[in-house]
C-alpha positions as CSV (number, residue, x, y, z in Angstrom):
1,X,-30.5,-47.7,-2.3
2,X,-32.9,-44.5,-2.6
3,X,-31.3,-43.1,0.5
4,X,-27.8,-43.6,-1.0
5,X,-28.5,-41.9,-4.2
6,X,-30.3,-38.9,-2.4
7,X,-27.0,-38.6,-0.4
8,X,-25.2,-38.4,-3.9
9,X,-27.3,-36.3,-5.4
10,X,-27.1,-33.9,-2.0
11,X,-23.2,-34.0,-2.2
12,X,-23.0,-33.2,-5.8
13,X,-25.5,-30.3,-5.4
14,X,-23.7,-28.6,-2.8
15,X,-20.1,-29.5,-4.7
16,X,-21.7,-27.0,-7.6
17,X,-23.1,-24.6,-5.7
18,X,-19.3,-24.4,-4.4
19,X,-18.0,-24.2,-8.0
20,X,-20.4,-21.9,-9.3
21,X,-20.6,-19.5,-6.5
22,X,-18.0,-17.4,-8.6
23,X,-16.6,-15.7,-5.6
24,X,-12.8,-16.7,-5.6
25,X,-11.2,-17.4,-2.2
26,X,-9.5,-15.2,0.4
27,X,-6.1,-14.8,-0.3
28,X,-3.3,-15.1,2.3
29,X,-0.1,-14.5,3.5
30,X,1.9,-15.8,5.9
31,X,5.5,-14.1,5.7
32,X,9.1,-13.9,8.2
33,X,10.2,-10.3,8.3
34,X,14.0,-10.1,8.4
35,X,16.7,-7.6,8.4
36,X,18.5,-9.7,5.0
37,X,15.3,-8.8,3.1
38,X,15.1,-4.8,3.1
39,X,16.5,-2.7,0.6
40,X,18.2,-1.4,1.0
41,X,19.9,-4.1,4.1
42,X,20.2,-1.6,7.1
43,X,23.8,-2.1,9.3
44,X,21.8,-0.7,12.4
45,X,19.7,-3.3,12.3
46,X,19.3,-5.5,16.1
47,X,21.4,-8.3,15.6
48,X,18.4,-10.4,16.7
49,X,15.6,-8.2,14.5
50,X,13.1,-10.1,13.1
51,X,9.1,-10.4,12.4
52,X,6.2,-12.0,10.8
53,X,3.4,-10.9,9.3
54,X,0.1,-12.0,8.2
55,X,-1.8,-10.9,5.1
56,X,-5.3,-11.5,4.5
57,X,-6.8,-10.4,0.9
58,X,-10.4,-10.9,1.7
59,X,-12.3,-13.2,-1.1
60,X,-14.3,-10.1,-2.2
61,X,-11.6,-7.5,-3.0
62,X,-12.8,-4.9,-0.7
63,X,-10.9,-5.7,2.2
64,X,-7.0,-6.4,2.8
65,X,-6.4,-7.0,6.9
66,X,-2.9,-7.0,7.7
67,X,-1.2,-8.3,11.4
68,X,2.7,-7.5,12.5
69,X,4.9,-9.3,15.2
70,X,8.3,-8.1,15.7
71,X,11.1,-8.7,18.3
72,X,14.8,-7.8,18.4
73,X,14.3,-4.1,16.8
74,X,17.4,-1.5,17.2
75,X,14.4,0.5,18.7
76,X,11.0,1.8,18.5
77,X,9.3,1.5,15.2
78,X,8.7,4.6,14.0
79,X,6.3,3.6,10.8
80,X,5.2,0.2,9.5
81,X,3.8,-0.3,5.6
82,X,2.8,-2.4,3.1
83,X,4.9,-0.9,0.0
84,X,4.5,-1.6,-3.7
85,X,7.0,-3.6,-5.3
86,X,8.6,-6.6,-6.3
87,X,11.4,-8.6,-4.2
88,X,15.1,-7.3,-4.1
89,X,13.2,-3.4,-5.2
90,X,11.7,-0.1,-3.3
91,X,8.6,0.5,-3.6
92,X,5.9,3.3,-2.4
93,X,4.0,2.8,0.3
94,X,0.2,2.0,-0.4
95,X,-1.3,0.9,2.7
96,X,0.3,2.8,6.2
97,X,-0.2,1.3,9.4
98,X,-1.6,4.1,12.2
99,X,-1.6,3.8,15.9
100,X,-0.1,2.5,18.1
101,X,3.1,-0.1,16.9
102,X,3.6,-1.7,19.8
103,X,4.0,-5.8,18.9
104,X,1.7,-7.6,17.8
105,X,-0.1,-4.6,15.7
106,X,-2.7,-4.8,12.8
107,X,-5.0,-2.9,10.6
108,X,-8.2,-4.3,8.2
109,X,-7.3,-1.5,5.0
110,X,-10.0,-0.6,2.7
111,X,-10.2,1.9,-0.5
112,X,-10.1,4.7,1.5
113,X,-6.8,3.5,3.4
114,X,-5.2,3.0,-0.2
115,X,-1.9,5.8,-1.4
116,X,-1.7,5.9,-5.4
117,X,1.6,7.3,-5.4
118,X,4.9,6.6,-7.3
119,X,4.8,3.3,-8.7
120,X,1.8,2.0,-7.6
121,X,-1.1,0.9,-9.1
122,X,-3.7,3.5,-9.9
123,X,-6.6,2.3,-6.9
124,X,-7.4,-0.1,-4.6
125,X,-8.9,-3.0,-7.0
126,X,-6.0,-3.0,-9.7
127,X,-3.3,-3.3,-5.9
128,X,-5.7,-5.9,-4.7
129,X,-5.1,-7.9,-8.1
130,X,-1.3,-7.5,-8.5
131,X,-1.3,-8.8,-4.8
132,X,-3.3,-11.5,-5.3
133,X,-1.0,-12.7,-8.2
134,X,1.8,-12.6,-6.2
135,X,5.0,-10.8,-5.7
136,X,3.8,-7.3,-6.0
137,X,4.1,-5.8,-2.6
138,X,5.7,-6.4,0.8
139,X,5.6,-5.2,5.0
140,X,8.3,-3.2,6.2
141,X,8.9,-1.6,9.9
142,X,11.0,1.5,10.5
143,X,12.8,2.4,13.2
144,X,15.0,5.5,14.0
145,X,18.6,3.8,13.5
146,X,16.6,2.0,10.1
147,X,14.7,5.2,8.7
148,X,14.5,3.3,5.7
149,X,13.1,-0.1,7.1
150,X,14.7,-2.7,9.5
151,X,12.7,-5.7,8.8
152,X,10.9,-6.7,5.6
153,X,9.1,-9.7,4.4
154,X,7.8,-9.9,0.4
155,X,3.9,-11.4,0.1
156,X,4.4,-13.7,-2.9
C-alpha cells in the first residue's frame, strides 16, 4: 500500500513538473512541396516536380532548423527560402538557404539568419510567433526555367 502511493505521488510530481515547466513545445512541420502550390503556378515546371520539407521551430524560440527533399526539378535550383506569407499569396523571403542545394539540403536559422524586409514581421521572435500560429510562411525552390519558385509547400 505505501509503495503504491509513493508511486502516485512520484507520477503526479513529475506530471507537474511537466505542466509547470512553462517552456512550450517544439513546433513542427511536415509539408509536400508541389508545383500547384506556387504563386504564382510556374508552366516550366518538371512535370514530375515535387518536394518535402521539414520545419522544426525549436521549443525556445531561438532556433528554426529547416530540411528540403526535392526530385523532378526543370533544373538546378538556383535559390531555396522560407518566405513570409499566407497560402494562395507572395511573400518576402525571411530565412535564405546558403550552400550547396543539392537534395536533401538543410539549414538550423537563428536571429542573425533572419531578413525584415517587405512584409515581414519586424525580427526574428514576432516571425517565430506568426509561424508557430500557423499559416504565416512557406518553402519555395527556384530554379532557372521557375525564377519565381517551382515547388512550394505552406507551414500551417
Amino acid at each position: 500500500m505505501q509503495r503504491n502511493r509513493m508511486l502516485v505521488l512520484l507520477g503526479v510530481s513529475g506530471l507537474l513538473g511537466c505542466a509547470t515547466s512553462g517552456v512550450p513545445p517544439a513546433r513542427e512541420f511536415s509539408v509536400a512541396l508541389t508545383p500547384g502550390a506556387e504563386v504564382p503556378v510556374c508552366t516550366a515546371a518538371g512535370p514530375t516536380a515535387s518536394g518535402s520539407a521539414t520545419v522544426t521551430v525549436a521549443a525556445d524560440g531561438k532556433s528554426i532548423t529547416a530540411s528540403v527533399s526535392y526530385g523532378g526539378l526543370s533544373g538546378a535550383p538556383t535559390q531555396a527560402h522560407i518566405h513570409t506569407g499566407a497560402a494562395g499569396s507572395a511573400g518576402s523571403i525571411v530565412l535564405p538557404f546558403s550552400g550547396t542545394l543539392t537534395s536533401p539540403f538543410g539549414k538550423t536559422f537563428t536571429a542573425a539568419d533572419y531578413i525584415a524586409a517587405g512584409d515581414a514581421p519586424p525580427d526574428f521572435a514576432a516571425f517565430v510567433t506568426a509561424l508557430k500560429a500557423g499559416n504565416a510562411a512557406y518553402v519555395n525552390v527556384h530554379t532557372p526555367a521557375c525564377p519565381k519558385g517551382e515547388i512550394r509547400g505552406e507551414l500551417q
